[in-house]
KELOLUM-560937 format. One record per residue: z negated, x negated, y negated of N, C-alpha, C in turn; residue number from 0. Coordinates in pm, 1 decimal, m for minus. Atoms other than C-alpha are relative to their C-alpha. Layout:
// residues N
+----------+----------+----------+----------+----------+----------+----------+----------+----------+-----+
|      nup |    neast |   nnorth |     caup |   caeast |  canorth |      cup |    ceast |   cnorth | pos |
+----------+----------+----------+----------+----------+----------+----------+----------+----------+-----+
|        Z |        X |        Y |        Z |        X |        Y |        Z |        X |        Y | NUM |
...
+----------+----------+----------+----------+----------+----------+----------+----------+----------+-----+
//
This chain:
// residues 77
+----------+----------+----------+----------+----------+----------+----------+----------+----------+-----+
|      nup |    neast |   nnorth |     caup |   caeast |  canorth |      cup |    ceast |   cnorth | pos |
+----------+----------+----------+----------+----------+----------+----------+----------+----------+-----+
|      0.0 |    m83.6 |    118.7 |      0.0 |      0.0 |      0.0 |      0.0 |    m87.3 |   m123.8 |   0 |
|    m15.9 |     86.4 |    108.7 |     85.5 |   m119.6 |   m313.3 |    m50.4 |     71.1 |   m127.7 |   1 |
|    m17.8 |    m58.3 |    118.5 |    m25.3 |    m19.9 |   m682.9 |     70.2 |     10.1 |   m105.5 |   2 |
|    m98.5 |     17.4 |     91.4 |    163.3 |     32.7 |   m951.7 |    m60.7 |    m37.2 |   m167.8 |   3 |
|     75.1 |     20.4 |    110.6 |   m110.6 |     58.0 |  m1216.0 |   m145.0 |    m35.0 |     33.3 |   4 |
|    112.6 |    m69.3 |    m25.1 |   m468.8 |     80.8 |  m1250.2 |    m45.2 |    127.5 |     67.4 |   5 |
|     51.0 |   m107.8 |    m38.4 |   m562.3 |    403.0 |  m1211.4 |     32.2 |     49.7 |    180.2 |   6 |
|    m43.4 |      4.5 |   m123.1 |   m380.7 |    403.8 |   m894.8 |    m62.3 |    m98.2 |     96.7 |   7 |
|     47.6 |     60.4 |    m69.1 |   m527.3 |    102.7 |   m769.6 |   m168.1 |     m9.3 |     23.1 |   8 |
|    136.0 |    m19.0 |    m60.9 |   m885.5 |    234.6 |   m817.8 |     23.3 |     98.6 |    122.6 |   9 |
|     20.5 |   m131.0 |   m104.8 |   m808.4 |    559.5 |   m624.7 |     37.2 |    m70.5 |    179.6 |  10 |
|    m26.7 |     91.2 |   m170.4 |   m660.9 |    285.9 |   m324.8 |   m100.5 |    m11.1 |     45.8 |  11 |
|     97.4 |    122.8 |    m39.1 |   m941.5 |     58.1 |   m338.9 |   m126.4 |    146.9 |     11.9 |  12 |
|    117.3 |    m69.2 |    m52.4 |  m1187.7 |    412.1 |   m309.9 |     10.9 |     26.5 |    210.4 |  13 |
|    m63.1 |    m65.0 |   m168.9 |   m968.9 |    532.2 |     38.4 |     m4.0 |   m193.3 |     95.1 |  14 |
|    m31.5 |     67.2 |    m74.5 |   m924.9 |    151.5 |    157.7 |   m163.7 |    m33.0 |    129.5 |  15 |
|     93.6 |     25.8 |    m75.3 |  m1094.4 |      5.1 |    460.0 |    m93.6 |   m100.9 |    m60.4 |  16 |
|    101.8 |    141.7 |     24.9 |  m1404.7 |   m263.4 |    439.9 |     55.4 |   m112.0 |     47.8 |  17 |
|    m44.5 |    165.4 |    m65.5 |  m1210.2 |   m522.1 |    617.7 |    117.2 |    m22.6 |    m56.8 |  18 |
|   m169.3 |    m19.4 |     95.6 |   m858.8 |   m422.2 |    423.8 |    m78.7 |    m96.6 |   m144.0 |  19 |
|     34.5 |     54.6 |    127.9 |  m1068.0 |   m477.4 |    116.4 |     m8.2 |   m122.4 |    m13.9 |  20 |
|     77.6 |    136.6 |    m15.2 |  m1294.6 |   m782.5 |    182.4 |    142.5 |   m150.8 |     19.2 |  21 |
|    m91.8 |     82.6 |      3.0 |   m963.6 |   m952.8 |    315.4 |     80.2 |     m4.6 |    m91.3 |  22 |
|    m67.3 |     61.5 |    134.5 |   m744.0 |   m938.7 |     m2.1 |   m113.9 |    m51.5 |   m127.6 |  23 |
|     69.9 |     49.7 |    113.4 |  m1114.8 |  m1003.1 |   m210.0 |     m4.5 |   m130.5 |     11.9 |  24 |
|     24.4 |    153.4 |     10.4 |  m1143.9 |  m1329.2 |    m44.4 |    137.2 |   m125.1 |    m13.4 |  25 |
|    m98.9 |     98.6 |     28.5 |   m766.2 |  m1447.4 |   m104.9 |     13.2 |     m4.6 |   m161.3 |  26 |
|    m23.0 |     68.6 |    114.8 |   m786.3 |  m1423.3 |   m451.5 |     74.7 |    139.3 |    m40.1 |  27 |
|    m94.0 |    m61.3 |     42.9 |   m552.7 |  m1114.7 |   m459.5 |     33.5 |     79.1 |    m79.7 |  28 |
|     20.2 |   m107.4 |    112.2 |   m721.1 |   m852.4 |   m709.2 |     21.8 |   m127.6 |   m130.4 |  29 |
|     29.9 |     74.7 |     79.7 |   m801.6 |  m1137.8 |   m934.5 |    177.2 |    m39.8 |    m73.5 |  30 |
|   m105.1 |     72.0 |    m39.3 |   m426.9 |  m1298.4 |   m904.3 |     79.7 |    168.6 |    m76.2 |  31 |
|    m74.1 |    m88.9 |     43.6 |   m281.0 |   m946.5 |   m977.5 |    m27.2 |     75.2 |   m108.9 |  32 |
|     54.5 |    m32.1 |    142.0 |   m484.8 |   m833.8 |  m1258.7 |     55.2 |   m127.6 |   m104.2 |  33 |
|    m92.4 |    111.0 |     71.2 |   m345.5 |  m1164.5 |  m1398.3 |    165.4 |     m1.7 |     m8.1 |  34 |
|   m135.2 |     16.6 |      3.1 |     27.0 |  m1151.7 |  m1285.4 |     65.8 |    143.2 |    m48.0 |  35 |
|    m45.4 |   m128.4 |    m52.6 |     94.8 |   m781.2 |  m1271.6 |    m34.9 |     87.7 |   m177.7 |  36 |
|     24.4 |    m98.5 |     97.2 |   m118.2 |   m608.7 |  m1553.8 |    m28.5 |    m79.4 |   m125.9 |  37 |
|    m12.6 |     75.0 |     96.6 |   m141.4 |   m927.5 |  m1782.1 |   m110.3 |     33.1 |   m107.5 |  38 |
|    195.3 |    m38.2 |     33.6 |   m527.1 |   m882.3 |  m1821.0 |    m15.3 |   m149.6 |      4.7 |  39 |
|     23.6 |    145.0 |    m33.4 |   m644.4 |  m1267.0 |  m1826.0 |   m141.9 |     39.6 |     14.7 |  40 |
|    136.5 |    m39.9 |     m1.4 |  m1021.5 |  m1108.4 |  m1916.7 |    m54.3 |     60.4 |    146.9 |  41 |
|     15.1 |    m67.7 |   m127.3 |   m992.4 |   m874.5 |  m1613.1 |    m26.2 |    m95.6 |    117.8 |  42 |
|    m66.9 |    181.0 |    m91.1 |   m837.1 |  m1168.9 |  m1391.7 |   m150.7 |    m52.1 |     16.4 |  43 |
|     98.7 |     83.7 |     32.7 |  m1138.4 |  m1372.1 |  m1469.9 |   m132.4 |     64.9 |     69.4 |  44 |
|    111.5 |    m52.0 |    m51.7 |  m1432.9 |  m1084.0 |  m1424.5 |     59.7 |     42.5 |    151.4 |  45 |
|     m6.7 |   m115.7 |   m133.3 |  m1242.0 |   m961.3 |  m1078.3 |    m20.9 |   m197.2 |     79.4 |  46 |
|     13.3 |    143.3 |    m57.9 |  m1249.1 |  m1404.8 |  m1009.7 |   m145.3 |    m53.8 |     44.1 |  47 |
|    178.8 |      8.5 |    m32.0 |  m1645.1 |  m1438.7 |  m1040.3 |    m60.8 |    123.1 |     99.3 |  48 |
|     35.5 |   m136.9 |   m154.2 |  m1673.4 |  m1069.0 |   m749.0 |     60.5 |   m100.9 |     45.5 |  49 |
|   m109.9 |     55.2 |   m145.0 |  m1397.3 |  m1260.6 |   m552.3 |   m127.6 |   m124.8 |     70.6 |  50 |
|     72.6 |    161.9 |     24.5 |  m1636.4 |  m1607.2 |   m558.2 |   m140.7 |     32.8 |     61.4 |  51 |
|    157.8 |    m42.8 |    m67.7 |  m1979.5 |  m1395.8 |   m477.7 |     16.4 |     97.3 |    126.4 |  52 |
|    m29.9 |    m26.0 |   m139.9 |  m1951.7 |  m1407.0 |   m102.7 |    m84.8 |     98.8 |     72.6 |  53 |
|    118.9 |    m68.4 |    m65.7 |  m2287.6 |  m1239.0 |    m70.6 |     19.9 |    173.9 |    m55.2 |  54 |
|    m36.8 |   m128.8 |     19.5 |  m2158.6 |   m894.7 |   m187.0 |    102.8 |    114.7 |    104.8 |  55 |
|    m51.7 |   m107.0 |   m142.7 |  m2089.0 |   m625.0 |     84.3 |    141.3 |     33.7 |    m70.1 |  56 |
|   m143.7 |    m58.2 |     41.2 |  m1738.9 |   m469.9 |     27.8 |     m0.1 |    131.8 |   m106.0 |  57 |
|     53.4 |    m96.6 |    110.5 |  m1901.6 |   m149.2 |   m176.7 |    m54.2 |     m5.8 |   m100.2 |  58 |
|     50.8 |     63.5 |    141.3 |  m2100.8 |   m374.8 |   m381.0 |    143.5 |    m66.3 |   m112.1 |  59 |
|    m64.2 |     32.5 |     64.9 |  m1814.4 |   m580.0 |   m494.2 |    164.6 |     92.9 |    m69.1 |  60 |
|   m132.2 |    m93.2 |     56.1 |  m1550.3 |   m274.2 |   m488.1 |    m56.4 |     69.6 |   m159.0 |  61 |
|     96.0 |    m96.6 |    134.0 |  m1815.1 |    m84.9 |   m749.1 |     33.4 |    m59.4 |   m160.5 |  62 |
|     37.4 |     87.4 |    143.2 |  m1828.2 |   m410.7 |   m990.0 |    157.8 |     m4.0 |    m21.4 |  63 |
|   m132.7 |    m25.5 |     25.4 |  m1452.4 |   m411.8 |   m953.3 |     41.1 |    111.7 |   m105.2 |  64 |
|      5.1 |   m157.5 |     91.9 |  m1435.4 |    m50.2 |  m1094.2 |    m35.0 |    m21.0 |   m122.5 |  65 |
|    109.2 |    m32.1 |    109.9 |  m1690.7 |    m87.5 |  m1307.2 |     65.1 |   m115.4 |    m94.0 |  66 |
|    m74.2 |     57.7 |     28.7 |  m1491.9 |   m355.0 |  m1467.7 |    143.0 |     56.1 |    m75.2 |  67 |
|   m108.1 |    m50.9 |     27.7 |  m1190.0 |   m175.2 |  m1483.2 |    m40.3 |     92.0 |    m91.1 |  68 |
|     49.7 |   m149.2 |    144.2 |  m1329.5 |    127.4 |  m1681.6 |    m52.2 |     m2.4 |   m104.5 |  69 |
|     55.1 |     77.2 |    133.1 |  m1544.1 |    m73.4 |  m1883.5 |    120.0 |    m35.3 |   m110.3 |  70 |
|    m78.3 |     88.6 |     44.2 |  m1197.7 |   m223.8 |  m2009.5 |    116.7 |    139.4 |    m23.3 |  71 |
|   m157.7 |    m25.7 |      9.6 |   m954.9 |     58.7 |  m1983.5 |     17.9 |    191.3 |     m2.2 |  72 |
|     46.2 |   m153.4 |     m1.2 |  m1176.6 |    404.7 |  m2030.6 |    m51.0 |     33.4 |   m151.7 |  73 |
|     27.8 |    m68.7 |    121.7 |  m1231.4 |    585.3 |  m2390.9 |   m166.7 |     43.3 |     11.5 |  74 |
|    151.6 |    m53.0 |    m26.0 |  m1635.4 |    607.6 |  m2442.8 |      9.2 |    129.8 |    m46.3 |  75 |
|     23.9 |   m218.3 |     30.8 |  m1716.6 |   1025.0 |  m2472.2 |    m98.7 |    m12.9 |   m157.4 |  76 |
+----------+----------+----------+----------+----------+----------+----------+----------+----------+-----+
//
């Protein structure tokens, strides 16, 4: 599965597996595509320091992922 945007690639990363996930967190690949793809360098960077903290279950580091993304790309109410 591929994303095309954000918003799309949270709603993936809610449906994906724990071992789908964990294996593109530890190649680098959110990090790498928030850099090449959506031409975030800030993003890139905060999804590079989750990728790096090995000790985070796959729900912990999908959350800070998110939480990242919305922080960066959601209108405060």
């Amino acid at each position: 599965l591929r994303a095309q945007n954000l918003m799309l690639f949270l709603q993936l990363a809610d449906g994906v597996d724990d071992d789908t996930w964990n294996y593109h967190l530890r190649k680098g690949d959110y990090s790498r595509w928030f850099r090449e793809k959506i031409k975030d360098e800030e993003l890139a960077r905060e999804a590079e320091r989750i990728e790096e903290e090995r000790k985070l279950s796959a729900s912990e580091s999908r959350e800070r992922i998110k939480e990242s993304i919305e922080h960066r790309y959601t209108r405060p109410e």
